[in-house]
C-alpha positions, 0 to 999 in steps of 0.5 A, spaced: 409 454 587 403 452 583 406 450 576 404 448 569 405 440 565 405 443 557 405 439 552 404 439 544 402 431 542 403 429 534 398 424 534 400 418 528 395 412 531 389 415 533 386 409 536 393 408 539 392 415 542 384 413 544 387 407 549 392 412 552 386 417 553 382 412 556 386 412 563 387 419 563 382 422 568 383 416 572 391 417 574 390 425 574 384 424 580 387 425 587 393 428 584 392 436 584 392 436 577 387 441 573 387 440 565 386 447 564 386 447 555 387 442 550 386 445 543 388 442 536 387 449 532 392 454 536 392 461 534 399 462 531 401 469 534 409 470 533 414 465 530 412 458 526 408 453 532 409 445 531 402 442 528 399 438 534 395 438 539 396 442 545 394 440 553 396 445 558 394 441 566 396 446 572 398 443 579 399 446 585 407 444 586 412 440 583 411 434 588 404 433 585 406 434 579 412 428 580 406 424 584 402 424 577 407 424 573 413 418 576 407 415 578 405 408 576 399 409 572 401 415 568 408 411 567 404 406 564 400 411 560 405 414 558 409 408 554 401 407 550 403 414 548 409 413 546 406 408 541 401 412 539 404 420 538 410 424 539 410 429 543 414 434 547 413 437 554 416 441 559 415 444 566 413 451 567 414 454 575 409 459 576 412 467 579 406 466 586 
C-alpha cells in the first residue's frame, strides 16, 4: 500500500536549509520515493493553513518509507534540518 510523507517546513536559516537540500536527492535515490510537489504559496481553501513550504513525496509502502527515513543518510539530513527550520510531518497510507 503506496503512502505518502507530507511536510509543511517554516525555513528560518536559508543557507542552513540549502546544506540540508544539498543531499536530498542522494538519500531519496534507490528508495521508491517520488517527490511529487513542493510549493511555497499554497492556495488556502478551508480553514487557516500554517505559513511554509509544503513537500508531498510518495512511496510505494511504509518499509520504503522507513528505509529512507531510519536510514543513516536521511538521519543525518534530517538533524541539518532541525537546525535550519521547523516542520511538521505525518504518514498518510493510501486507500489501494
Amino acid at each position: 500500500m503506496s503512502v505518502w510523507f507530507s511536510a509543511t517546513i517554516r525555513i528560518h536559516d536559508p543557507r542552513g536549509y540549502d546544506a540540508y537540500l544539498a543531499g536530498t536527492d542522494e538519500a531519496l535515490a534507490g528508495s521508491g520515493g517520488e517527490v511529487v510537489a513542493v510549493d511555497d504559496r499554497v492556495v488556502p481553501l478551508e480553514g487557516s493553513p500554517a505559513a511554509g513550504r509544503r513537500v508531498l513525496i510518495r512511496f510505494p509502502d511504509e518499509a520504503a518509507f522507513r528505509g529512507w527515513y531510519d536510514g543513516p543518510l536521511y538521519r543525518h539530513l534530517r538533524e541539518i534540518r532541525f537546525a535550519a527550520a521547523e516542520c511538521e510531518a505525518v504518514l498518510i497510507h493510501a486507500r489501494d
